[in-house]
C-alpha positions as CSV (number, residue, x, y, z in Angstrom):
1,X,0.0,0.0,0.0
2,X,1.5,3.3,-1.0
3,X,1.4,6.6,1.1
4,X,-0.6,9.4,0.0
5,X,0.7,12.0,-3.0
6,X,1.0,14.5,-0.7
7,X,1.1,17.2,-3.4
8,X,-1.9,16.3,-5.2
9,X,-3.8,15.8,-1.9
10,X,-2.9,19.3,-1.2
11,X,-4.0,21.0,-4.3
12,X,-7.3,18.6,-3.4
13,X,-8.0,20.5,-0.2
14,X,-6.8,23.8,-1.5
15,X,-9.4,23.8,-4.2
16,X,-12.3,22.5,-2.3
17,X,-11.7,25.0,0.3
18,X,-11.4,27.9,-2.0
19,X,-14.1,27.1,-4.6
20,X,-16.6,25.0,-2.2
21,X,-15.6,25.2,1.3
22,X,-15.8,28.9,2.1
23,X,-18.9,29.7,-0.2
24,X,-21.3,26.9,1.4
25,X,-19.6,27.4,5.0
26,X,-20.7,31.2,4.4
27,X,-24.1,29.6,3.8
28,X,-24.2,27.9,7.0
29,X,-22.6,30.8,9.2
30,X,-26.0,33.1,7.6
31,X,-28.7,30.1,9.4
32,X,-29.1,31.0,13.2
33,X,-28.7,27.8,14.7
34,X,-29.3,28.2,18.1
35,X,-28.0,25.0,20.5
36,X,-31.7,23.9,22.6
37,X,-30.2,25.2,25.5
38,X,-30.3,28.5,24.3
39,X,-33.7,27.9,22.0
40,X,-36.2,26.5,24.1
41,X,-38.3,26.5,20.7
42,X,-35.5,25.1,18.0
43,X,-37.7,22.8,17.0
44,X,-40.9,25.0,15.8
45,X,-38.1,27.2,14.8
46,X,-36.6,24.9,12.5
47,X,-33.1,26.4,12.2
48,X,-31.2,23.1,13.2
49,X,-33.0,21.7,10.9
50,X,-31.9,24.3,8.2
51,X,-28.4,23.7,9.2
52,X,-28.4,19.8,9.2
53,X,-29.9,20.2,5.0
54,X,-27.5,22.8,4.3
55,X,-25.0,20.7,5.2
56,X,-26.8,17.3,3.8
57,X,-27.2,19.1,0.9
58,X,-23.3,19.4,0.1
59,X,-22.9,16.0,1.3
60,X,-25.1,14.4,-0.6
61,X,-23.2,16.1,-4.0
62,X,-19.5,14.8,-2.8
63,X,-17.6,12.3,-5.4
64,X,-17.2,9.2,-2.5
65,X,-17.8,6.2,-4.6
66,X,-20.4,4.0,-2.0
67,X,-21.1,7.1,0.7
68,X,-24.4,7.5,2.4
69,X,-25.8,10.9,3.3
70,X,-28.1,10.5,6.5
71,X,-30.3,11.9,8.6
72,X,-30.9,10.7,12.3
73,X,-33.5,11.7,14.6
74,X,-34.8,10.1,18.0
75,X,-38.2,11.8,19.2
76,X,-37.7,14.5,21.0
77,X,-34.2,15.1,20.5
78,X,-32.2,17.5,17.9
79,X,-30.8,15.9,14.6
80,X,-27.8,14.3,13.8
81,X,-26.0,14.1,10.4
82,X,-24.7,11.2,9.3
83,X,-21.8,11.2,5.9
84,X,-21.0,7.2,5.7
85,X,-18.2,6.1,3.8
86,X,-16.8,2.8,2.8
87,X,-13.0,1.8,3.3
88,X,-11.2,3.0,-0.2
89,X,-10.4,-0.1,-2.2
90,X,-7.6,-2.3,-1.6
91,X,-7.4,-1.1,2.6
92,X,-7.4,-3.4,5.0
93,X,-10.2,-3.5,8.1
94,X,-8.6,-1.0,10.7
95,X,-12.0,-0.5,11.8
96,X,-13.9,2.7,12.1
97,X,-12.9,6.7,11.7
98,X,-15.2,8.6,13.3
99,X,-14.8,12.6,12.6
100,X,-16.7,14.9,14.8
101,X,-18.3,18.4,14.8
102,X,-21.4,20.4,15.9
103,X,-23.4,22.5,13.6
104,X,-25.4,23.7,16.6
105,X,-24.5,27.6,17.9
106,X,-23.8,29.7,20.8
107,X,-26.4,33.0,21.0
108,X,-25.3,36.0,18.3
109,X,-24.1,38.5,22.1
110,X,-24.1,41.8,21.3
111,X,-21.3,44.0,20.1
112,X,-20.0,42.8,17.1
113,X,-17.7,45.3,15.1
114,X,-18.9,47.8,12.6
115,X,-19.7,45.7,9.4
116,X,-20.3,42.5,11.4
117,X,-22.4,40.6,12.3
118,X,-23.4,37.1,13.7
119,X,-25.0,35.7,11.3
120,X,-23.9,37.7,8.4
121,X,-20.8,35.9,6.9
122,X,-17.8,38.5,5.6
123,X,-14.4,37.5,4.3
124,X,-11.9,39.6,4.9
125,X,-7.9,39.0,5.0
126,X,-8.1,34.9,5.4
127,X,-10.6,35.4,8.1
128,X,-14.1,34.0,7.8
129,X,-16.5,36.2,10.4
130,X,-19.7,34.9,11.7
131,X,-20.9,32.6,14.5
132,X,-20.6,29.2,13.8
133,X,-17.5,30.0,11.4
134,X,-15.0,28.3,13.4
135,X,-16.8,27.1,16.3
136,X,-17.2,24.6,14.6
137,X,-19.2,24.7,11.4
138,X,-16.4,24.1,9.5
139,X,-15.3,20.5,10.7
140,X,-17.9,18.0,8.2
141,X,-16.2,20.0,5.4
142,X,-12.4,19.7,6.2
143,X,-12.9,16.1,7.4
144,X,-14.7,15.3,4.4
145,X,-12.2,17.6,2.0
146,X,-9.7,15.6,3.7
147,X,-11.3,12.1,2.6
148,X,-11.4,13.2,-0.7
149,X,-7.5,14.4,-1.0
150,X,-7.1,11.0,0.2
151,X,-8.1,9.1,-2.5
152,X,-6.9,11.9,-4.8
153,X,-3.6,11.3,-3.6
154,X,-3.8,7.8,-4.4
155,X,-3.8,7.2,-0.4
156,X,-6.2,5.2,1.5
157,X,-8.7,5.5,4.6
158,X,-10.8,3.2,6.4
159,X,-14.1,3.0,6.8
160,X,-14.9,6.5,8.1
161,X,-18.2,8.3,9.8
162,X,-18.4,12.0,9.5
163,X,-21.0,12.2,12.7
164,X,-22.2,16.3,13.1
165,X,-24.5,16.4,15.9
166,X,-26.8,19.8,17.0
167,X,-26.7,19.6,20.6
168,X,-23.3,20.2,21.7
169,X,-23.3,23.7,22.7
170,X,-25.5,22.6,25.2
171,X,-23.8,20.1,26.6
172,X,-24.5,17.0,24.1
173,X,-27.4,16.2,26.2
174,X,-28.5,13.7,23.2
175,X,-25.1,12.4,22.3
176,X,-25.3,8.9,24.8
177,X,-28.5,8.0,23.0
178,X,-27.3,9.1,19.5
179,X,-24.3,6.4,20.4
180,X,-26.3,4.0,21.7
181,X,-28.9,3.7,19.1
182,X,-25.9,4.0,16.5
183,X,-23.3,1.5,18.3
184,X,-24.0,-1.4,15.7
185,X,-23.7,0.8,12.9
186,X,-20.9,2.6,13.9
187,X,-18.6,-1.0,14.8
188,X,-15.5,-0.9,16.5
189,X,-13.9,2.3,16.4
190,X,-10.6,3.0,16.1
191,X,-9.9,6.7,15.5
192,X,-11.6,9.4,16.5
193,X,-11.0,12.7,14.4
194,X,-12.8,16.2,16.6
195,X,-12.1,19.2,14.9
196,X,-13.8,21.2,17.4
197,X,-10.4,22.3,19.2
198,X,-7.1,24.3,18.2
199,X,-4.0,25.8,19.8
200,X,-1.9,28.7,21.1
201,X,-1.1,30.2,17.4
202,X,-1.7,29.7,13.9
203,X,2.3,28.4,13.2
204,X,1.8,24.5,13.8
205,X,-0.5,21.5,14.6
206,X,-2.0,21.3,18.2
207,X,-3.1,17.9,19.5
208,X,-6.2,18.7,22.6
209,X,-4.5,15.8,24.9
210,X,-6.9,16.5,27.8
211,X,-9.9,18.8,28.5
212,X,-11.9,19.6,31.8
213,X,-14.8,18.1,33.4
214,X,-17.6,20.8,34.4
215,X,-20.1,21.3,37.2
216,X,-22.7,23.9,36.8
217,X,-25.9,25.2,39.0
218,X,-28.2,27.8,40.3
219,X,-28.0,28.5,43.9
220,X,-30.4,31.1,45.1
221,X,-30.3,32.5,48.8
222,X,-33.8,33.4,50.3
223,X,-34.4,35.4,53.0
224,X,-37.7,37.4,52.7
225,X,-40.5,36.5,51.3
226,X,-40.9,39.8,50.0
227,X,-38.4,42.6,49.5
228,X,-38.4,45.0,52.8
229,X,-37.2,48.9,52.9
230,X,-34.1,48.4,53.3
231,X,-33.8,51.5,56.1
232,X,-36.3,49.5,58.1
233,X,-34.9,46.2,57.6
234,X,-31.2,46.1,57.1
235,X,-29.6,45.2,60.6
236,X,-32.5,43.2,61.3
237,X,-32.5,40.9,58.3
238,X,-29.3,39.8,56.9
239,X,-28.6,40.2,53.2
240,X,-28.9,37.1,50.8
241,X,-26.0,38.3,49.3
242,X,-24.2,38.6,52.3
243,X,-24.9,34.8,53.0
244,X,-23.6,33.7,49.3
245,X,-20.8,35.5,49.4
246,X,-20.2,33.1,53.2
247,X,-21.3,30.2,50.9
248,X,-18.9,30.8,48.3
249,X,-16.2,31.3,50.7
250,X,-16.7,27.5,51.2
251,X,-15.9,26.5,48.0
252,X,-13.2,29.2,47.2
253,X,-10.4,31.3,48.5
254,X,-11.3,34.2,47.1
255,X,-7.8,35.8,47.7
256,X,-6.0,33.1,45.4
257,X,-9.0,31.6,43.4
258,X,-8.0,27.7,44.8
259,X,-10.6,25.7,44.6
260,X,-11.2,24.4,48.7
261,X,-13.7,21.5,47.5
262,X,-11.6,18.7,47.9
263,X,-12.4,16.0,45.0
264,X,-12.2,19.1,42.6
265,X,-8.4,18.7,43.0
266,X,-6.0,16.1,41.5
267,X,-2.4,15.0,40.9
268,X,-1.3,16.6,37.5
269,X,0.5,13.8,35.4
270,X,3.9,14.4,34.3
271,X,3.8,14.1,31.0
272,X,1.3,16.5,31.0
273,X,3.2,19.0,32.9
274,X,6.2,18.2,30.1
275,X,3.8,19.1,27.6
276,X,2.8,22.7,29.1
277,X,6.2,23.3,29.6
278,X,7.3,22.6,25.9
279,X,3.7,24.7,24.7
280,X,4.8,27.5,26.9
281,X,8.4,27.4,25.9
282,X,6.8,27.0,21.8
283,X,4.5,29.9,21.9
284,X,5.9,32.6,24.5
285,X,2.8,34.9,25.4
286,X,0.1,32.8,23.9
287,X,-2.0,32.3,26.9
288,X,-0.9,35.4,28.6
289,X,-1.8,38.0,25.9
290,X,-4.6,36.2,24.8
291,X,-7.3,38.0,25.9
292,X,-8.5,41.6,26.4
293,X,-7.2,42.8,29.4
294,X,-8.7,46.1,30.5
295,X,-5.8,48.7,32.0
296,X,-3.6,47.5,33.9
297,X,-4.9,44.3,34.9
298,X,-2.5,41.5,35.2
299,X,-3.3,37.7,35.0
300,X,-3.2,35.3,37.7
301,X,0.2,34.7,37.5
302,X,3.3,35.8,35.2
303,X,4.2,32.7,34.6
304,X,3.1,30.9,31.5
305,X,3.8,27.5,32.6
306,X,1.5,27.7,35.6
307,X,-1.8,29.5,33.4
308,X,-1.3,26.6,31.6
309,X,-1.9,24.4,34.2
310,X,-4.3,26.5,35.7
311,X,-6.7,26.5,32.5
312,X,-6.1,22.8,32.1
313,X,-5.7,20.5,35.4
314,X,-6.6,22.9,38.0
315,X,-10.3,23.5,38.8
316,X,-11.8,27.1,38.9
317,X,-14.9,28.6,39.6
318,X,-16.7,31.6,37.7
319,X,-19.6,33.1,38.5
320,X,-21.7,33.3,34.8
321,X,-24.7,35.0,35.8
322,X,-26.8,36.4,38.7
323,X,-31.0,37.6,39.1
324,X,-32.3,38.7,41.9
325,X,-30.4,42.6,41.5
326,X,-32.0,45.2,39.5
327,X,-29.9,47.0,37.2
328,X,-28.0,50.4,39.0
329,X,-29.9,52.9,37.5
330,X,-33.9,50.9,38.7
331,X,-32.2,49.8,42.4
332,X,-34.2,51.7,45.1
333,X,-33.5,51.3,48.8
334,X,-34.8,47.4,49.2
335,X,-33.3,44.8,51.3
336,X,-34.0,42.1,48.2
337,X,-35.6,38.8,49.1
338,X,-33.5,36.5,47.6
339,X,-30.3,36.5,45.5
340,X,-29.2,34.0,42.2
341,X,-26.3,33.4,41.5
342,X,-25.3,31.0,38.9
343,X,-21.9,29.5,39.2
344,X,-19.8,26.8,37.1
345,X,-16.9,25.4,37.6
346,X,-14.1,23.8,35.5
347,X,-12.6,20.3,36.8
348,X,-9.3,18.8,36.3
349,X,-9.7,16.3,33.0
350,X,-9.5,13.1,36.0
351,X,-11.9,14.2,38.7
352,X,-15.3,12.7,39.0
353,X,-17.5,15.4,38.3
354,X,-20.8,13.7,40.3
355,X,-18.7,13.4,43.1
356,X,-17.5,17.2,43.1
357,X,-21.4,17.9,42.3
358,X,-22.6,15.9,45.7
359,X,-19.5,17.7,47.4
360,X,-20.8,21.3,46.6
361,X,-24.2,20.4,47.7
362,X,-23.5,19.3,51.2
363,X,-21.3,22.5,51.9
364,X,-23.5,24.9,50.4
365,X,-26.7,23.4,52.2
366,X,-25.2,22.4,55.5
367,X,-25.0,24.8,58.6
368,X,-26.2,27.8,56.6
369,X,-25.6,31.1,57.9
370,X,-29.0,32.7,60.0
371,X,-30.5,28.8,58.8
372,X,-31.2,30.8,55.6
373,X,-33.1,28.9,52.9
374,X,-30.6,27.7,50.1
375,X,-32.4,26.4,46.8
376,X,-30.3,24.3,44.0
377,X,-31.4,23.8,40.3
378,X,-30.0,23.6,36.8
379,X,-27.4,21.2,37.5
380,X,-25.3,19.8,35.2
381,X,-21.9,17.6,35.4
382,X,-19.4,16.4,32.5
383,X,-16.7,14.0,33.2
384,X,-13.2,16.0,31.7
385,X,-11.3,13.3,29.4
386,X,-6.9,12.8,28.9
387,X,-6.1,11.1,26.0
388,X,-4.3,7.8,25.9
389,X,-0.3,7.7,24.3
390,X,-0.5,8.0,20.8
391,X,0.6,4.8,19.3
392,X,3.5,4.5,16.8
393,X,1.8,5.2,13.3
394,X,0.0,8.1,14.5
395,X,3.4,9.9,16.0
396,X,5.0,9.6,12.8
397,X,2.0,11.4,10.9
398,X,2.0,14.1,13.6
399,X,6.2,14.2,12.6
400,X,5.5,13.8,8.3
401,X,2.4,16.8,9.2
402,X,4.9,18.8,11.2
403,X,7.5,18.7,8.2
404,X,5.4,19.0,5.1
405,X,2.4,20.8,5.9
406,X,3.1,23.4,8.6
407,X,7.1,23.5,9.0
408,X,7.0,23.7,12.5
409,X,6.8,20.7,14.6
410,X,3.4,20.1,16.4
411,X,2.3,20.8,20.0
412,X,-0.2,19.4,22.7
413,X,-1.9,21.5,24.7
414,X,-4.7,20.7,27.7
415,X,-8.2,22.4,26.9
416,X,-9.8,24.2,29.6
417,X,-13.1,23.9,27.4
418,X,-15.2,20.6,27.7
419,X,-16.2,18.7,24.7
420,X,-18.7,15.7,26.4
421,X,-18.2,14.3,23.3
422,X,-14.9,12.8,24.3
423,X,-15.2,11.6,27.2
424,X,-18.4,9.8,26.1
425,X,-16.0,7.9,23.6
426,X,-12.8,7.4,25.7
427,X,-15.1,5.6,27.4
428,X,-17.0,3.6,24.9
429,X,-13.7,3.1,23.2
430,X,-11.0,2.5,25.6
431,X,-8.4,1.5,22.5
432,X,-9.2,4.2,20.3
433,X,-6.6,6.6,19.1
434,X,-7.5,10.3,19.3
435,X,-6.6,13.2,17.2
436,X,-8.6,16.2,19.0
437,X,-7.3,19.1,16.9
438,X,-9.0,22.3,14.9
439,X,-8.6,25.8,13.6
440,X,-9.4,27.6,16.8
441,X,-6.4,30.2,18.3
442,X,-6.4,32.1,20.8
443,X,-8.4,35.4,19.4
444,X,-10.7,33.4,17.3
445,X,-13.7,34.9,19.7
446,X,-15.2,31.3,20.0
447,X,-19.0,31.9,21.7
448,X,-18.5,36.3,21.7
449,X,-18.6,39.0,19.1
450,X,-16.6,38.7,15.8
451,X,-16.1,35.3,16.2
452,X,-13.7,34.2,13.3
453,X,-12.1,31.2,11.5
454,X,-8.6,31.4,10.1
455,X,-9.1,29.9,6.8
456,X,-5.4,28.9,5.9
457,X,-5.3,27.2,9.3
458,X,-8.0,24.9,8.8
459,X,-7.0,24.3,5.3
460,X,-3.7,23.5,6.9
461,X,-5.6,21.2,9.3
462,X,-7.7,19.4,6.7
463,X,-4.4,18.6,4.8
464,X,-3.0,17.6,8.3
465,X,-6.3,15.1,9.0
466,X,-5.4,13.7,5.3
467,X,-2.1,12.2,6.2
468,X,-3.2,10.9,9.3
469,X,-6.1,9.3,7.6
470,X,-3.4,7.6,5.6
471,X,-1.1,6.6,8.4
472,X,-4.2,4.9,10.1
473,X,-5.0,2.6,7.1
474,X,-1.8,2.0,6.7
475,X,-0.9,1.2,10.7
476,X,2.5,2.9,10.2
């Protein structure tokens, strides 16, 4: 069996991303395609369902001798897309490729530059604006592009399953069914392709080797049953917001941000710590400039090394939203009845995210301060996931990728995003290799205004998911 023409694969990808890619991916970024979570009404709505024919659409028109376009849909739960194509002739049974992505979106947010807009696709200077655009519309077209260069390139694949669900923005609540119902059809897999991930610049490949676990919920503090003057009742009554800030104070210090809940914590692996060491030494100032500092804020540390760490194996909490407060300007002088606050944390990729969840219960519901009454809903727990080793063949694509495509040599990096996706297949498929990689950097504005995708990056990647396709077929 002969490697893949690696010139002719890349003039493959190079010309479906410039005369189909972009142009139908445009198409897709213009279809508001709210995740459930954040469209209580998607399916009235039917913009998931526009998104999963868009997509079909091109699918269905793709030159894969023997490939199957479908549809899946289990009542009451959103779609999933199905591209289905057969080992190329002459490659032995590896078993199953199955290559990953989400056509389901975060909300549009407000303040998207002048001339931008969520779901109004411009292209300008290699960069593809719009929501959706990188996060992660684009992945069923690069990992298709990239079957195609294969067998243009005179390569070979195994039997590969482009599966792009709608849900994952919310969590992939329907994923474990979707996997379940499809586990006979899907067979033993082998190699799992996400390109819903990316790196610290747009210079080389990144390999996601781990990503964090997640605990979420709604804890409301009630005092009143009715808001009180808050001249005659302050003093008297203590403040709900008083009492969370106590509660908190259980679960964080909030003079270092250390997490204080005790199965949130875990030993960090050395070879992980290796691998932040070497990102950190790769891309000097990728994490810490990353983001939009306003004056003369500082991050948590100086050190690079450690804000790796910290966004990858160290848990943290954030407070995402609050009710319960009027805004500034409508406040008048009310001791409030109650206060929301809706908090989430970010686990370690190894700690058992139920466990953490009954942890946080019992010490924000025990021995509360003035016996106030504490209410918990919206909860929600992922499991994080760390990838096993890579196994020989799929070290020396990474190297041949390294070399050919992007001439710098590849990095790992630990995600402090979740992708339940993977973790739901680590464990289904304890002796699959993964290749969790994408076109995401660090100011691509993933899930806030002027999101973007770097186009030469994920051409770059498609080309990248090509050889490895062919390394996989041919086990070396």
């Amino acid at each position: 069996m002969r490697f893949v023409e690696q010139k002719t694969a890349s003039d493959t990808v190079r010309r479906l991303w410039a005369d189909e890619i972009v142009p139908n991916l445009s198409g897709l970024v213009e279809i508001p395609a709210l995740s459930p979570a954040f469209d209580a009404d998607w399916q009235a709505a039917g913009h998931l369902d526009a998104a999963i024919e868009h997509v079909r659409g091109w699918l269905a028109g793709r030159e894969l001798p023997g490939a199957s376009v479908d549809v899946v849909r289990l009542d009451g739960r959103s779609p999933v897309l199905l591209l289905d194509v057969p080992a190329s002739e002459g490659a032995e049974d590896r078993g199953t490729v199955l290559l990953y992505g989400h056509l389901d979106k975060q909300p549009p947010v407000g303040g998207w530059s002048e001339g931008l807009g969520p779901w109004t696709p411009v292209l300008r200077d290699g960069r593809l604006y719009g929501r959706g655009s990188a996060d992660d519309g684009y992945a069923g077209y690069a990992a298709t592009a990239a079957l195609e260069a294969v067998r243009a390139g005179g390569g070979a694949h195994a039997r590969a399953v482009v599966l792009l669900e709608t849900g994952e923005e919310s969590g992939s609540p329907d994923l474990p069914a979707y996997l379940e119902h499809l586990s006979e059809r899907l067979g033993e897999v082998s190699l799992v392709v996400c390109l819903d991930s990316g790196g610290n610049d747009y210079e080389r490949m990144w390999l996601t080797t781990s990503l964090r676990g997640m605990v979420q919920a709604h804890v409301t503090v009630r005092v009143l049953d009715s808001g009180q003057h808050s001249g005659l009742s302050s003093g008297v009554v203590p403040s709900s917001f008083r009492i969370l800030r106590q509660l908190l104070d259980r679960l964080e210090d909030s003079a270092t941000g250390e997490i204080t809940v005790e199965g949130s914590n875990v030993e960090i692996p050395d070879d992980r710590r290796f691998e932040a060491k070497a990102t950190a030494e790769s891309a000097p100032g990728a994490i810490g400039k990353a983001f939009p500092l306003h004056g003369d804020t500082r991050t948590v540390v100086e050190d690079e090394y450690e804000l790796l760490l910290n966004n990858s194996w160290r848990p943290t909490l954030s407070v995402i939203g609050a009710s319960g407060m009027p805004e500034p300007a409508d406040a008048g002088n009310v001791l409030r009845d109650a206060t929301t606050l809706a908090i989430s944390f970010r686990l370690p990729p190894t700690a058992d995210s139920a466990a953490v969840l009954d942890e946080v219960k019992k010490l924000l519901t025990t021995d509360v301060p003035y016996s106030a009454t504490v209410e918990l809903d919206h909860l929600e727990t992922a499991d994080g996931w760390n990838a096993p080793s890579a196994a020989p063949w799929l070290s020396g694509a990474l190297e041949t990728v390294s070399d050919t495509v992007f001439g710098s040599p590849w990095r790992s990096v630990g995600l402090g995003g979740s992708i339940p996706f993977m973790g739901l297949l680590g464990e289904k498929y304890p002796d699959a290799q993964f290749l969790v990689t994408g076109a995401l950097g660090p100011d691509s504005n993933a899930h806030v205004p002027d999101e973007w995708l770097h186009v030469e990056q994920a051409t770059r990647v498609t080309e990248a998911v090509a050889i490895v396709l062919d390394a996989h077929a041919r086990g070396e």
